[in-house]
C-alpha positions as CSV (number, residue, x, y, z in Angstrom):
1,X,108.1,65.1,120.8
2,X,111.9,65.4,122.4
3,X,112.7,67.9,120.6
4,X,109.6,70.1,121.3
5,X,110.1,68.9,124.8
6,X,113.7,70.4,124.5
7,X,112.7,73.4,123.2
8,X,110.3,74.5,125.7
9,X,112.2,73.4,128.6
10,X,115.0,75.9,127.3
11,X,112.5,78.9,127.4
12,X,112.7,81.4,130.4
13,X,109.7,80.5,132.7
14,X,109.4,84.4,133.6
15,X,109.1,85.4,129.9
16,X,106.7,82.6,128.8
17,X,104.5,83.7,130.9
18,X,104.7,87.2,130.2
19,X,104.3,86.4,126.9
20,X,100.9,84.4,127.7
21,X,99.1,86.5,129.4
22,X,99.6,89.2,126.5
23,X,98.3,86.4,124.2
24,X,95.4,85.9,126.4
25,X,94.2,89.1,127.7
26,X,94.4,90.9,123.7
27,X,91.4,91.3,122.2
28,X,92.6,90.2,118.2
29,X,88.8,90.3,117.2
30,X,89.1,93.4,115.1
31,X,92.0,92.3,113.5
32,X,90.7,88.7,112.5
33,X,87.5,90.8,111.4
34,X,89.8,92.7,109.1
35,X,91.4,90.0,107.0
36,X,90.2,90.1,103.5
37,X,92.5,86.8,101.9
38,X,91.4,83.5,102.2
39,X,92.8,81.8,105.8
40,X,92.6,78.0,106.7
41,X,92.3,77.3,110.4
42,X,93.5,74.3,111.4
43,X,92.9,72.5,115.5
44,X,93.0,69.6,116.8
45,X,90.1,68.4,118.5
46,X,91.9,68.0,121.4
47,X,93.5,70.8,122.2
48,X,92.9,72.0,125.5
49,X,95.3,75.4,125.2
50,X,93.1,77.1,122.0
51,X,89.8,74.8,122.4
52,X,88.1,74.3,118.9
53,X,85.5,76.4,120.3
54,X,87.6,79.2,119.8
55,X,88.4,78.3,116.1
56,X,84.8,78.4,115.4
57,X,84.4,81.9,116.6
58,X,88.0,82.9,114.5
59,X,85.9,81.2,111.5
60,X,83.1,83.4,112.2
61,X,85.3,86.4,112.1
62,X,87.3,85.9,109.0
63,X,85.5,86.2,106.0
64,X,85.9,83.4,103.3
65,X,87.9,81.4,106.3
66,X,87.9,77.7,106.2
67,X,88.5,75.3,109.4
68,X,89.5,71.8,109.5
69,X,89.6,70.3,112.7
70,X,91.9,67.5,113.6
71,X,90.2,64.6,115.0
72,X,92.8,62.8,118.1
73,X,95.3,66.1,117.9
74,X,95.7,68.6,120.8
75,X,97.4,71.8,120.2
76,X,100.5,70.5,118.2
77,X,98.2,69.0,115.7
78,X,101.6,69.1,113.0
79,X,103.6,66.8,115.6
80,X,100.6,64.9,116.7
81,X,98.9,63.9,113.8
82,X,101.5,65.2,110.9
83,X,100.1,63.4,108.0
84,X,96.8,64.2,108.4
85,X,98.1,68.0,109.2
86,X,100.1,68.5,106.1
């Protein structure tokens, strides 16, 4: 957690949020529709940033896509809950 802690704090405010609003205002749905390999999606059922609801629409978009929701993580369900996540 310090380290992740230290990492973001190190991140230019200006261009974080730059880059969030292009995460947030593209519209990926055609792309997810497009992948043809099999994808896991994994969330925590916490997470408050990308909200399982939104996993379960990416599952409905990605053929042959599995998703495993972690129960108790938020959105760094590797740091949060790592040996469930791996």
């Amino acid at each position: 957690r310090t380290e992740v802690v230290a990492t973001m704090r190190r991140i230019d405010p200006e261009a974080y949020a730059a880059a969030a609003r292009v995460v947030w205002l593209a519209d990926r749905r055609r792309a997810a529709a497009g992948v043809r390999c099999p994808a896991l999606i994994v969330c925590g059922s916490a997470d408050r940033i990308t909200p399982p609801a939104l996993s379960d629409e990416l599952k409905l978009l990605i053929p042959h896509a599995a998703l495993v929701e972690i129960a108790g993580a938020g959105h760094l369900s590797n740091l949060e809950q790592p040996a469930i996540f791996n």
